[in-house]
N, C-alpha and C positions, 0 to 999 in steps of 0.2 A: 376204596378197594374195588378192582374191577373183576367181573363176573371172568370164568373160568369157559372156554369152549366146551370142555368139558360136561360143564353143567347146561350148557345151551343144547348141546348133542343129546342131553339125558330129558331133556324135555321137549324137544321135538320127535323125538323117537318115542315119547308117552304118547302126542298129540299124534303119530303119525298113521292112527284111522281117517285121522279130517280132512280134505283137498285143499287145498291151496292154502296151508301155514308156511307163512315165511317171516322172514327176519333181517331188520339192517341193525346195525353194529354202530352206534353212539356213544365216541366219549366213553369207551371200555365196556358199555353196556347192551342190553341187547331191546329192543321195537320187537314186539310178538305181534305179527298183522295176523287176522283172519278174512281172508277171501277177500283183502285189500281194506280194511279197517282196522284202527287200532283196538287191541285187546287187551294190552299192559306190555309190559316187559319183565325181562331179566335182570335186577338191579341188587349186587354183593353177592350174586350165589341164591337171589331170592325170586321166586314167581308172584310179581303183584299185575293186579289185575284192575283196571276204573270201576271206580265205585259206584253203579249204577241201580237201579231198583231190580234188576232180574239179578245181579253179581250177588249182592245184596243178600236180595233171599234166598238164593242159592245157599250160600255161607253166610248164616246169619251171625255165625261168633265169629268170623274171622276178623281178628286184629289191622285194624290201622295205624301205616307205616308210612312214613316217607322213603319213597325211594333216592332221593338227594337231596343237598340242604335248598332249602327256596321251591322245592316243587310241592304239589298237590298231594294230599295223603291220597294210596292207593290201599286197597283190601292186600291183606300176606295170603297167599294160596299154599296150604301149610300140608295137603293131601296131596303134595303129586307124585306118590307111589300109588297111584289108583287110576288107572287110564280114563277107566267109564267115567270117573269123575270127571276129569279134565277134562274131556269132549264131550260130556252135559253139559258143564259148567262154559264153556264155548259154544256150544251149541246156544244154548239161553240166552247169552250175552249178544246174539249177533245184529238180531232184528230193532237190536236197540241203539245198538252202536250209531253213530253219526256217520255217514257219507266221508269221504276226504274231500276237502276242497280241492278242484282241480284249480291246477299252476298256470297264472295266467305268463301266455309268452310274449316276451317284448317285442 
């Protein structure tokens, strides 16, 4: 099942204290970058987020989910009717995040 614009519009309009949240569009689903790193995505209508040690402690009870068959369990972000939450819980996560590999050109 793929994610609803809908519900992409309703989470970025949570997230939209934070500067430079954007999104590309995968396969029905949606890439949540923050200030050009990945943060998780949008996958069935759900916010999962990488499982990292500040994610982590953030939301210590949050449920581990697959976001589709074959991938990496991400954390469920099961609070995003609470803005503060979401750009804490982004906030925490950034410094952690990995770099993108920049694309090498042929």
């Amino acid at each position: 099942m793929a994610s609803s614009k809908e519900y992409l519009k309703f989470i970025l309009g949570q997230l939209a204290e934070l500067d430079e949240i954007t999104y590309r569009a995968m396969m029905g689903e949606y890439i949540i970058y923050y200030r050009g790193k990945i943060v998780g995505g949008i996958y069935d209508d759900r916010l999962l987020v990488k499982p990292i040690k500040s994610s982590i402690s953030y939301i210590p009870k949050a449920a581990y989910e697959l976001p589709y068959d074959g991938a990496k369990e991400m954390l469920l972000v099961e609070d995003v009717d609470n803005k503060e939450f979401l750009t804490g819980l982004f906030n925490a996560m950034y410094d952690e995040l990995p770099t993108p590999k920049s694309k090498q050109k042929k």
